[in-house]
Steps between C-alpha positions, in 0.01 A plus 500: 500500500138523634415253757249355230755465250707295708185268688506317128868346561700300735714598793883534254331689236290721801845579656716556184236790344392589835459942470700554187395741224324469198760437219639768349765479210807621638446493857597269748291173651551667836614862518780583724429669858430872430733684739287855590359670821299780358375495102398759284153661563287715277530906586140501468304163634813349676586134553416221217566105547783608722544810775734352749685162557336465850164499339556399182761311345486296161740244606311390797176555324615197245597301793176530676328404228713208478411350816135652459458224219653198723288633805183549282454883628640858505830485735729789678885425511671622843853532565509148729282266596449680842444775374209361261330288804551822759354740223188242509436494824511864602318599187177243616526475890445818738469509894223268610561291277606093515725328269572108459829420446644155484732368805732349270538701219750791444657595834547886388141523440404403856766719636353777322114423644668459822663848469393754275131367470468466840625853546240629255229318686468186288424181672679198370415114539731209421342229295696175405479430117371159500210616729276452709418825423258730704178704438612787308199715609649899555798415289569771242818306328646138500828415399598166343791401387519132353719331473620635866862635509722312627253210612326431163131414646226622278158611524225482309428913332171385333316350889711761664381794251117413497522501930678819488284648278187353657622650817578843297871502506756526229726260398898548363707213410886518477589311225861568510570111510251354288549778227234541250541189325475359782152600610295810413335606855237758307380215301406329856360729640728750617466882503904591539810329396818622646834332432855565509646485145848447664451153517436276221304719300804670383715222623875602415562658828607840415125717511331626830090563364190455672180498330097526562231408252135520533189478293290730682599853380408688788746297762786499255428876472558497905840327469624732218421803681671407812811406221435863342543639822783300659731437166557123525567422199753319329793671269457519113796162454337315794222480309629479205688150650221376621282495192832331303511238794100458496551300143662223628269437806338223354893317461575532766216424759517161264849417598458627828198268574676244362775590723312486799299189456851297510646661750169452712560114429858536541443621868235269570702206444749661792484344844711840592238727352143577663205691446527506106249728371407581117116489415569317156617212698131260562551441847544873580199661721506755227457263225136483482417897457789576327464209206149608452569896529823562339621448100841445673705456835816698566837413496505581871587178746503541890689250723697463858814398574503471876665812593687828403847365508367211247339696323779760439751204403248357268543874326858534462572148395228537176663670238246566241242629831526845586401620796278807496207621581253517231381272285374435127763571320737269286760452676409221804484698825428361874485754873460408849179642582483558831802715482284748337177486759285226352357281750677212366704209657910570524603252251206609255620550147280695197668402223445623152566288176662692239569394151767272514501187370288248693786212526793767604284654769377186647850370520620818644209483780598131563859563554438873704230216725774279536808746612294667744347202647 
């Protein structure tokens, strides 16, 4: 499906026929995963459509171009979502240069500036999603990611765009927890879109895939090089997964969102609960940007409990919570940040609305609240 095709219809009917085929009597809606390494190649001229799976691979080529018609331009599937966001940023930064990345986002990501980019003579600066932010003047890249992981602040991409670009810097956006259909970062003004298509973009909680789409043919053509060269790409049935799970999207961020909207009221309502965050909710400091900015909020509520022990009984007395650390998918899921390095308070809960329905999982929050009280 071209990414004009699909413009013409609404979000369901974007995800459902997102990269499949032309019809053809016979043949499936969406072919299975094609399980080779190397394919045939002419004696004479050599490769055609397909030489080798870490270059080309028809499986992931139909899932690329299924997100590349949610995203609105040409995208490169990784292996992770790591791998997709660390692919970017080697492929565009070298020594000298300066990258923005936000304070709050991703912790990995900063660990990775702090490490390996600062080993390879790439300076780093922190920059808080909700601003202030600075003069971007000898910036090459900045990094947004909005709504922040696990905090949920967001940032304006069309104000932050034209300053970065004013100032001659490109600008990425991790979408991993808006999704697509969520927001569409080229559209405002964007160059890159990296996201992790663990999350809710695949959303069943069985696929590891990273992916990076951009409009500009020359910077994509950066990014798949450095993939060429490095083989992180995902396996034929990963994909293959992922482009099934990509047709319900649109379901499920609805429930989800739905999801998360009561439970945000749920916890507000708690004398026991503090720091409620979910930027649907119209007395969040996200609200504002994020109402005007995005089609849709996630199903992704952030809260605190008062401390780790709390925190940890409120987890093993829910029974339809499970706790893990990822989010997105359709089972409800809540972690402990600050076990895993985020900057966050002890008792600080991210806490991902599944699928369930909305009157068993509020119950089953109430009553995990109230036993661990």
């Amino acid at each position: 499906m071209s990414p004009s095709f699909s413009d013409s219809f609404s979000d369901g009917t974007r995800s459902v026929h997102a990269g499949l085929p032309a019809p053809v009597v016979g043949e499936p809606f969406l072919p299975g995963p094609v399980f080779a390494a190397p394919y045939h190649l002419d004696p004479m001229t050599g490769p055609g459509e397909n030489g080798y799976a870490r270059t080309e691979h028809p499986t992931r080529r139909a899932l690329e171009a299924a997100i590349a018609s949610l995203e609105g331009a040409p995208t490169l599937v990784f292996a992770s979502g790591q791998a997709a966001i660390t692919a970017l940023l080697l492929a565009v930064l070298r020594t000298g240069d300066t990258v923005a990345l936000p304070a709050d986002g991703y912790f990995t990501v900063r660990a990775f500036a702090e490490g390996t980019l600062r080993d390879l003579g790439v300076k780093t600066i922190l920059v808080p999603t909700a601003g202030p932010y600075p003069d971007f003047t000898g910036v090459r890249l900045v990094l947004l990611e909005t709504p922040a992981n696990p905090g949920l602040d967001v940032c304006d991409v069309a104000a932050v765009s034209a300053a970065a670009h004013e100032a001659g810097a490109l600008v990425a956006v991790d979408n991993t927890t808006a999704t697509p259909l969520g927001q569409t970062p080229l559209a405002l003004g964007a160059d890159l879109v990296v996201a992790s298509g663990t999350k809710a973009l695949t959303g069943h909680s069985d696929v590891l895939l990273g992916y990076v789409s951009a409009g500009d043919p020359e910077l994509l053509a950066k990014v798949e090089t450095w993939r060429k060269q490095t083989g992180a790409v995902p396996g034929a049935f990963d994909s293959w997964l992922a482009h099934r799970s990509i047709a319900t999207l649109d379901l499920r961020l609805a429930r989800q969102s739905a999801n998360a909207a009561a439970v945000a009221e749920l916890l507000l309502s708690r004398t026991d609960v503090t720091g409620v965050r979910w930027p649907g909710l119209a007395g969040d400091p996200s609200y504002p940007v994020a109402s005007a900015q995005m089609r849709r909020v996630p199903g992704i509520v952030s809260f605190d409990l008062g401390s780790a022990e709390r925190a940890g009984r409120f987890l093993s007395a829910a029974k339809l919570v499970f706790a893990a650390t990822s989010f997105g998918g359709v089972h409800s899921t809540a972690d402990r940040r600050a076990q895993w390095g985020d900057d966050t308070p002890p008792g600080f809960l991210r806490f991902s609305c599944g699928i369930e329905d909305t009157v068993d999982l509020l119950a089953d929050i109430t009553a995990a609240l109230d036993a661990s009280a």
